[in-house]
N, C-alpha and C positions, 0 to 999 in steps of 0.2 A: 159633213154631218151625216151619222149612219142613224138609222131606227128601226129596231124591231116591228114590224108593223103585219097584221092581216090586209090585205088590200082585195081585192073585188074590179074586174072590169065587166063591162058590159057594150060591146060596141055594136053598131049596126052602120051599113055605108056612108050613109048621113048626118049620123049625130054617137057619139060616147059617152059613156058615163061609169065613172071610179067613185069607189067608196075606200076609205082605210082608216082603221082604229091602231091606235098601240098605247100601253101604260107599260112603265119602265120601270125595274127594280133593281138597285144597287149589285143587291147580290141575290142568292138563289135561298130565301129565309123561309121560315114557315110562316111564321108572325110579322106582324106588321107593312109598312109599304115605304121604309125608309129611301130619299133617293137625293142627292145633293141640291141644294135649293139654286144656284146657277145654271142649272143644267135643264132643258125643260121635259118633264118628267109625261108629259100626253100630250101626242098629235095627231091628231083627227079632220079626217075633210072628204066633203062630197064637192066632187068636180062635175061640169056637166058641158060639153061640148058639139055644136051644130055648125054645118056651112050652108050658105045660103046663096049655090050654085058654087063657082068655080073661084069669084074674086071676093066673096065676103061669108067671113065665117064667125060666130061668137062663142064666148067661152063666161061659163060664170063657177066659181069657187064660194064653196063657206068650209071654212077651217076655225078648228076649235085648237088652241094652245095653250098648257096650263105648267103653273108652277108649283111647289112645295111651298108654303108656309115655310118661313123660320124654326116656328116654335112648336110646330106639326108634324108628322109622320102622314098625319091621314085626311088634311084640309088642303083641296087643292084649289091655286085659284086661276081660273079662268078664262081666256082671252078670245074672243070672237071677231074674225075678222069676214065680211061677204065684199066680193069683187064682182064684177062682171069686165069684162075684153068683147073692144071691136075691132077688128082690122079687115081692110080694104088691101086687094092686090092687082092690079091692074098691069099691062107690058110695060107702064112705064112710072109708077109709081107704088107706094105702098102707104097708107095712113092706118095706123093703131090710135085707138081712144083705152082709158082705164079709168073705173073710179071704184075706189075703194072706202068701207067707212069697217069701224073696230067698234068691239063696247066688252063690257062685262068686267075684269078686274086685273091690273097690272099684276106683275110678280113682286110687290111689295103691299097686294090685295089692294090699291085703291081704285076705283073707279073711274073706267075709260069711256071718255070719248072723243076719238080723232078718224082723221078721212086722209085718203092721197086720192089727185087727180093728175093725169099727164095725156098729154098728144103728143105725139110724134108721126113726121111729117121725110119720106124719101122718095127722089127724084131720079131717075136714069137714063143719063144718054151714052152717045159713044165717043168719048170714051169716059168720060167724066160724070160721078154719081155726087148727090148732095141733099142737103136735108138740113132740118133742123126739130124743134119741138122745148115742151117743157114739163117739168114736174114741180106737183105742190105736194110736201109733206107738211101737214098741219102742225101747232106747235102751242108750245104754253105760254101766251099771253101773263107778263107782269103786269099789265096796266090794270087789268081787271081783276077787282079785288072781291068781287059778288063773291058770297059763302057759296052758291049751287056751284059758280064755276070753280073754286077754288079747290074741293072736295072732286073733280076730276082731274084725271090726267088726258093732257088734249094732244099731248106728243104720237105721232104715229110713230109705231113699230115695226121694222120691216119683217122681224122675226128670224124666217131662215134664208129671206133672198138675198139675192148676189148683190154684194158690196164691193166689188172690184169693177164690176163691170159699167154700172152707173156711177153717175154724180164726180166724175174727174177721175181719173188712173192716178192720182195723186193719193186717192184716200183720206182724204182731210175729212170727210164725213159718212165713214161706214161706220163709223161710231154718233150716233144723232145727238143724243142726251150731252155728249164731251164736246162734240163739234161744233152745235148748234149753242148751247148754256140754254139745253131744251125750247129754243125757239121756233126749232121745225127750219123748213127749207123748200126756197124754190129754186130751180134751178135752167136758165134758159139757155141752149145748146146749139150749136150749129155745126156740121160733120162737112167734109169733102174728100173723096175718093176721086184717087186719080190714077189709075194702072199704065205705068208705061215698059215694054216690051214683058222682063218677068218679073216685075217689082213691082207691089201693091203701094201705094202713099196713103195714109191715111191721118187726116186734120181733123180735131174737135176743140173748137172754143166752147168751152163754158162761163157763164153769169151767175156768180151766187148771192143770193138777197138771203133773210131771215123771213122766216114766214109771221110770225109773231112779236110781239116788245117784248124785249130782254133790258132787265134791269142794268145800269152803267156804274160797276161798281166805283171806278176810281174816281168817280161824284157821290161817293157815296158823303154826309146823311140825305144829300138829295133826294129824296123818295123819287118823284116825279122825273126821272133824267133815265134815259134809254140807249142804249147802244143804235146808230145808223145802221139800216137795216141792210146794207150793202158790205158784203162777207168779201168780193176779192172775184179775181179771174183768174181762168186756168186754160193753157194751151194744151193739147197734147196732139204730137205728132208719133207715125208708128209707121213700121213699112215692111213686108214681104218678099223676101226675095228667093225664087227656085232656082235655086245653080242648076242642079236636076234631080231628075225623078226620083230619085232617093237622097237630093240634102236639098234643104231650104233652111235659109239666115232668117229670124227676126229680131224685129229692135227696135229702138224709141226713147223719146227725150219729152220731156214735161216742164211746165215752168209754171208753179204757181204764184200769183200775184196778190197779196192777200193785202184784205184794207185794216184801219183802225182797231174798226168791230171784231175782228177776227182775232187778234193779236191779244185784244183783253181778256177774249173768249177763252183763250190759251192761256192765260196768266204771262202773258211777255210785257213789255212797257211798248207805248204806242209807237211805231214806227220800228220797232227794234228787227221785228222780218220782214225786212226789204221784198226777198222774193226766195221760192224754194226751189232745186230742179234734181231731177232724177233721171237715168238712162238708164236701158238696161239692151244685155245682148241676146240671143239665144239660136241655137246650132240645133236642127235636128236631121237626124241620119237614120234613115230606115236603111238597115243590112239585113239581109236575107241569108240565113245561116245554112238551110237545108231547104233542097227542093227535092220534091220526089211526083216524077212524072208518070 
Protein backbone atom coordinates (compact mmCIF):
# COMPACT_ATOMS: atom_id res chain seq x y z
CA UNK A 1 0.00 0.00 0.00
CA UNK A 2 1.59 3.34 -1.39
CA UNK A 3 0.53 6.94 -0.16
CA UNK A 4 1.22 10.19 -1.19
CA UNK A 5 2.03 11.85 2.00
CA UNK A 6 4.12 15.00 3.57
CA UNK A 7 6.01 13.35 6.35
CA UNK A 8 8.26 15.35 8.86
CA UNK A 9 11.06 13.77 11.20
CA UNK A 10 12.55 15.04 13.92
CA UNK A 11 15.21 12.96 15.82
CA UNK A 12 17.61 13.47 18.43
CA UNK A 13 19.93 10.40 20.01
CA UNK A 14 17.26 9.48 22.61
CA UNK A 15 14.05 9.86 21.52
CA UNK A 16 12.18 10.59 17.63
CA UNK A 17 9.32 11.97 16.55
CA UNK A 18 7.42 11.90 12.80
CA UNK A 19 4.54 13.76 11.83
CA UNK A 20 2.61 12.81 8.09
CA UNK A 21 -0.54 14.23 6.45
CA UNK A 22 -1.93 13.06 3.14
CA UNK A 23 -5.47 13.53 1.41
CA UNK A 24 -5.89 11.63 -1.84
CA UNK A 25 -7.51 12.36 -5.13
CA UNK A 26 -8.73 10.11 -7.76
CA UNK A 27 -7.55 12.25 -10.36
CA UNK A 28 -5.96 15.63 -10.84
CA UNK A 29 -9.75 17.81 -10.94
CA UNK A 30 -10.23 21.30 -10.24
CA UNK A 31 -13.56 20.69 -8.28
CA UNK A 32 -14.55 18.70 -5.97
CA UNK A 33 -12.60 15.72 -3.85
CA UNK A 34 -14.09 12.62 -5.60
CA UNK A 35 -11.95 9.33 -4.50
CA UNK A 36 -13.30 5.64 -4.43
CA UNK A 37 -15.16 4.84 -1.03
CA UNK A 38 -12.86 1.37 -0.47
CA UNK A 39 -9.95 2.94 -0.79
CA UNK A 40 -8.91 4.92 2.34
CA UNK A 41 -8.77 8.37 0.99
CA UNK A 42 -6.62 10.20 4.48
CA UNK A 43 -3.79 9.03 6.69
CA UNK A 44 -2.36 10.83 9.27
CA UNK A 45 -0.07 10.12 12.35
CA UNK A 46 2.11 11.44 14.97
CA UNK A 47 4.60 8.96 16.07
CA UNK A 48 6.79 9.43 18.96
CA UNK A 49 9.59 7.35 20.07
CA UNK A 50 12.30 7.08 23.34
CA UNK A 51 14.77 4.44 24.84
CA UNK A 52 15.21 4.13 28.27
CA UNK A 53 18.96 3.07 28.14
CA UNK A 54 20.16 0.26 26.10
CA UNK A 55 17.35 -2.77 26.90
CA UNK A 56 13.88 -0.69 27.17
CA UNK A 57 12.65 1.53 24.65
CA UNK A 58 8.69 3.00 24.15
CA UNK A 59 6.93 4.04 21.20
CA UNK A 60 3.47 5.68 21.19
CA UNK A 61 1.45 6.38 17.78
CA UNK A 62 -2.04 8.25 17.14
CA UNK A 63 -3.13 7.88 13.59
CA UNK A 64 -6.12 9.38 12.00
CA UNK A 65 -7.71 7.02 8.98
CA UNK A 66 -10.70 8.20 7.14
CA UNK A 67 -13.08 7.07 4.47
CA UNK A 68 -15.51 8.64 1.55
CA UNK A 69 -18.98 8.64 2.42
CA UNK A 70 -21.00 6.65 -0.12
CA UNK A 71 -23.29 9.32 -1.00
CA UNK A 72 -20.28 12.16 -0.67
CA UNK A 73 -17.58 13.67 -2.50
CA UNK A 74 -16.86 15.86 0.50
CA UNK A 75 -17.91 14.00 3.92
CA UNK A 76 -15.21 12.09 5.23
CA UNK A 77 -15.33 9.85 8.02
CA UNK A 78 -12.92 9.28 10.46
CA UNK A 79 -10.99 6.59 12.34
CA UNK A 80 -8.85 7.35 15.35
CA UNK A 81 -6.57 4.84 16.47
CA UNK A 82 -3.73 5.86 19.69
CA UNK A 83 -1.26 3.00 20.70
CA UNK A 84 1.62 3.09 22.86
CA UNK A 85 4.68 -0.11 22.48
CA UNK A 86 6.90 -1.58 25.34
CA UNK A 87 9.61 -3.78 24.66
CA UNK A 88 12.34 -5.09 26.76
CA UNK A 89 15.75 -6.66 25.36
CA UNK A 90 17.96 -8.27 27.43
CA UNK A 91 21.07 -11.07 26.17
CA UNK A 92 18.66 -13.33 26.62
CA UNK A 93 15.37 -12.42 26.24
CA UNK A 94 12.94 -9.89 24.63
CA UNK A 95 9.31 -8.95 25.98
CA UNK A 96 6.91 -6.46 23.87
CA UNK A 97 3.65 -5.19 25.50
CA UNK A 98 0.85 -3.20 23.10
CA UNK A 99 -2.48 -1.73 23.74
CA UNK A 100 -4.30 -0.06 21.45
CA UNK A 101 -7.94 1.55 21.63
CA UNK A 102 -9.75 3.25 18.12
CA UNK A 103 -12.94 5.60 18.38
CA UNK A 104 -14.57 8.16 16.01
CA UNK A 105 -16.39 6.56 12.96
CA UNK A 106 -16.17 3.43 10.65
CA UNK A 107 -16.07 3.60 6.81
CA UNK A 108 -19.85 3.00 6.81
CA UNK A 109 -19.80 6.30 9.30
CA UNK A 110 -20.86 4.28 12.48
CA UNK A 111 -19.50 4.84 15.58
CA UNK A 112 -16.38 3.07 16.92
CA UNK A 113 -15.35 1.72 19.90
CA UNK A 114 -12.77 -1.13 20.04
CA UNK A 115 -9.01 -1.79 21.78
CA UNK A 116 -6.30 -4.59 20.81
CA UNK A 117 -4.03 -5.78 23.59
CA UNK A 118 -1.00 -8.41 23.01
CA UNK A 119 2.42 -9.56 24.94
CA UNK A 120 4.75 -11.38 23.53
CA UNK A 121 7.30 -13.17 25.31
CA UNK A 122 11.19 -14.53 23.53
CA UNK A 123 13.79 -16.70 24.99
CA UNK A 124 17.40 -17.47 23.69
CA UNK A 125 19.72 -20.10 24.26
CA UNK A 126 22.28 -22.20 22.30
CA UNK A 127 21.07 -23.36 20.20
CA UNK A 128 17.46 -23.30 20.67
CA UNK A 129 15.12 -19.87 20.73
CA UNK A 130 11.42 -19.98 22.10
CA UNK A 131 8.64 -17.99 23.12
CA UNK A 132 5.27 -17.54 23.15
CA UNK A 133 2.48 -14.54 23.81
CA UNK A 134 -0.94 -13.51 22.83
CA UNK A 135 -3.31 -11.07 21.08
CA UNK A 136 -6.89 -9.66 21.94
CA UNK A 137 -8.66 -7.99 19.06
CA UNK A 138 -11.96 -6.84 20.43
CA UNK A 139 -15.05 -7.77 18.73
CA UNK A 140 -19.03 -7.28 18.44
CA UNK A 141 -20.77 -8.81 21.02
CA UNK A 142 -24.41 -10.37 19.96
CA UNK A 143 -25.46 -10.99 23.43
CA UNK A 144 -25.76 -7.46 24.20
CA UNK A 145 -28.45 -5.87 22.83
CA UNK A 146 -28.25 -2.25 24.90
CA UNK A 147 -29.22 0.60 22.18
CA UNK A 148 -25.68 2.69 23.44
CA UNK A 149 -23.73 -0.50 22.63
CA UNK A 150 -25.45 -1.49 19.54
CA UNK A 151 -25.03 2.08 17.69
CA UNK A 152 -21.21 1.18 18.01
CA UNK A 153 -18.82 -0.82 16.14
CA UNK A 154 -16.52 -2.68 18.74
CA UNK A 155 -14.71 -4.66 16.06
CA UNK A 156 -11.03 -3.59 15.88
CA UNK A 157 -9.52 -2.62 12.73
CA UNK A 158 -6.10 -3.26 11.91
CA UNK A 159 -6.29 -0.91 8.92
CA UNK A 160 -2.99 -1.06 7.10
CA UNK A 161 -0.83 -3.78 9.27
CA UNK A 162 0.60 -6.78 8.33
CA UNK A 163 -1.79 -9.58 7.89
CA UNK A 164 0.43 -12.25 6.84
CA UNK A 165 2.64 -11.96 9.36
CA UNK A 166 0.44 -12.57 12.47
CA UNK A 167 -2.55 -14.67 13.54
CA UNK A 168 -1.46 -18.08 11.45
CA UNK A 169 0.51 -18.04 7.94
CA UNK A 170 -2.78 -19.68 6.96
CA UNK A 171 -4.61 -16.35 6.80
CA UNK A 172 -7.81 -17.54 7.89
CA UNK A 173 -8.20 -14.04 9.71
CA UNK A 174 -6.55 -11.19 7.80
CA UNK A 175 -9.80 -10.56 6.93
CA UNK A 176 -11.50 -9.90 10.85
CA UNK A 177 -15.28 -8.94 9.95
CA UNK A 178 -15.32 -12.64 7.34
CA UNK A 179 -13.26 -14.55 9.66
CA UNK A 180 -14.35 -13.63 12.86
CA UNK A 181 -18.74 -13.20 11.89
CA UNK A 182 -17.15 -9.77 13.51
CA UNK A 183 -16.48 -11.47 16.91
CA UNK A 184 -13.02 -10.19 17.10
CA UNK A 185 -10.16 -12.55 18.27
CA UNK A 186 -7.67 -13.85 20.55
CA UNK A 187 -5.17 -15.60 19.70
CA UNK A 188 -2.48 -17.65 21.93
CA UNK A 189 0.88 -18.62 20.29
CA UNK A 190 3.84 -20.57 21.02
CA UNK A 191 7.17 -20.29 18.43
CA UNK A 192 10.37 -22.57 18.44
CA UNK A 193 13.48 -21.99 16.62
CA UNK A 194 15.88 -24.45 16.19
CA UNK A 195 19.06 -23.62 13.81
CA UNK A 196 20.97 -26.73 12.89
CA UNK A 197 24.30 -26.34 10.76
CA UNK A 198 22.74 -23.96 7.84
CA UNK A 199 19.09 -24.67 8.20
CA UNK A 200 16.81 -22.29 10.16
CA UNK A 201 13.56 -24.61 11.71
CA UNK A 202 10.92 -22.63 12.63
CA UNK A 203 7.52 -23.97 14.69
CA UNK A 204 4.43 -21.83 15.64
CA UNK A 205 1.39 -23.33 17.21
CA UNK A 206 -1.41 -21.06 17.45
CA UNK A 207 -5.01 -21.15 19.73
CA UNK A 208 -7.78 -19.35 18.19
CA UNK A 209 -10.86 -18.33 20.54
CA UNK A 210 -13.50 -15.43 19.49
CA UNK A 211 -13.26 -12.58 21.43
CA UNK A 212 -16.98 -11.76 21.65
CA UNK A 213 -20.75 -14.03 21.18
CA UNK A 214 -21.44 -14.59 17.78
CA UNK A 215 -24.75 -15.24 17.06
CA UNK A 216 -25.41 -19.38 15.91
CA UNK A 217 -27.16 -19.18 12.81
CA UNK A 218 -28.05 -22.88 12.26
CA UNK A 219 -30.22 -22.54 15.72
CA UNK A 220 -31.59 -20.08 14.25
CA UNK A 221 -34.98 -18.77 15.59
CA UNK A 222 -33.03 -19.38 18.61
CA UNK A 223 -32.16 -15.93 19.63
CA UNK A 224 -30.20 -16.78 22.70
CA UNK A 225 -27.79 -19.71 21.06
CA UNK A 226 -24.05 -18.56 20.29
CA UNK A 227 -21.34 -20.06 18.25
CA UNK A 228 -18.25 -21.86 21.00
CA UNK A 229 -15.95 -19.51 21.21
CA UNK A 230 -13.14 -21.84 20.28
CA UNK A 231 -12.17 -21.09 16.36
CA UNK A 232 -9.54 -24.17 15.79
CA UNK A 233 -5.64 -24.59 15.84
CA UNK A 234 -2.93 -23.97 13.63
CA UNK A 235 0.51 -25.35 13.16
CA UNK A 236 3.10 -23.86 11.00
CA UNK A 237 6.39 -24.99 10.37
CA UNK A 238 9.11 -23.06 8.02
CA UNK A 239 12.82 -23.42 7.58
CA UNK A 240 16.07 -21.69 5.99
CA UNK A 241 18.35 -23.21 4.27
CA UNK A 242 21.96 -21.25 2.71
CA UNK A 243 23.48 -23.69 0.28
CA UNK A 244 25.66 -20.47 -0.19
CA UNK A 245 26.44 -17.13 -0.11
CA UNK A 246 24.53 -16.43 -2.96
CA UNK A 247 21.45 -19.19 -3.02
CA UNK A 248 19.26 -19.83 -0.06
CA UNK A 249 16.03 -22.44 -0.18
CA UNK A 250 12.91 -21.43 1.82
CA UNK A 251 9.81 -23.30 2.61
CA UNK A 252 6.96 -24.59 4.75
CA UNK A 253 3.97 -26.43 5.44
CA UNK A 254 0.84 -25.31 7.57
CA UNK A 255 -1.99 -27.33 8.93
CA UNK A 256 -4.97 -25.70 10.07
CA UNK A 257 -7.47 -27.48 12.32
CA UNK A 258 -10.51 -25.52 12.49
CA UNK A 259 -13.51 -26.42 14.96
CA UNK A 260 -17.34 -26.11 14.65
CA UNK A 261 -17.49 -22.23 15.18
CA UNK A 262 -15.32 -21.83 12.42
CA UNK A 263 -16.89 -23.80 9.82
CA UNK A 264 -20.45 -21.94 10.24
CA UNK A 265 -18.44 -18.83 10.30
CA UNK A 266 -17.62 -19.75 6.61
CA UNK A 267 -20.93 -20.98 5.69
CA UNK A 268 -19.73 -24.79 5.30
CA UNK A 269 -21.95 -27.47 7.35
CA UNK A 270 -20.44 -28.54 10.70
CA UNK A 271 -17.52 -30.80 10.38
CA UNK A 272 -17.34 -30.55 6.64
CA UNK A 273 -13.39 -28.95 7.00
CA UNK A 274 -11.72 -31.52 8.60
CA UNK A 275 -8.41 -29.72 8.45
CA UNK A 276 -6.61 -27.23 5.69
CA UNK A 277 -2.72 -27.33 4.64
CA UNK A 278 -0.53 -25.50 2.50
CA UNK A 279 3.41 -25.50 1.45
CA UNK A 280 5.14 -23.55 -0.36
CA UNK A 281 8.83 -23.47 -1.83
CA UNK A 282 11.12 -20.57 -2.61
CA UNK A 283 14.66 -20.21 -4.37
CA UNK A 284 16.66 -17.09 -4.00
CA UNK A 285 19.77 -16.40 -6.03
CA UNK A 286 21.65 -13.22 -5.71
CA UNK A 287 24.08 -12.99 -9.12
CA UNK A 288 26.31 -10.41 -9.37
CA UNK A 289 26.09 -9.28 -12.95
CA UNK A 290 29.05 -6.57 -12.92
CA UNK A 291 31.75 -5.67 -10.85
CA UNK A 292 33.73 -2.90 -11.23
CA UNK A 293 36.84 -2.62 -9.01
Amino acid sequence: MNYNAVLLKYQQPKYQLHWALSLNNETANRFGNSYPTDKMKTLNFIYFQTSGGEKLSLSAIALGSGYTARDSSEVIYMRGSYGVNLAYRSNRQDIGAAAYYQNGRNRSGQQVSAYLLSLDWRYRTDPINFGGGAVCLSGQDAANRGSEYQKRDHLFDIIYGARHRYYGLMDYFSNLPAGTGKGGLIDFYSTLELPLSRIRHQLALHVFHLHSRVQNAAAAPILDSYLDSYLGSELDYSFTAVISDDLKLQGGYSVMMPSVSLDQIQGLSAGESEYSHWGWLMLTCNVTLFKNK
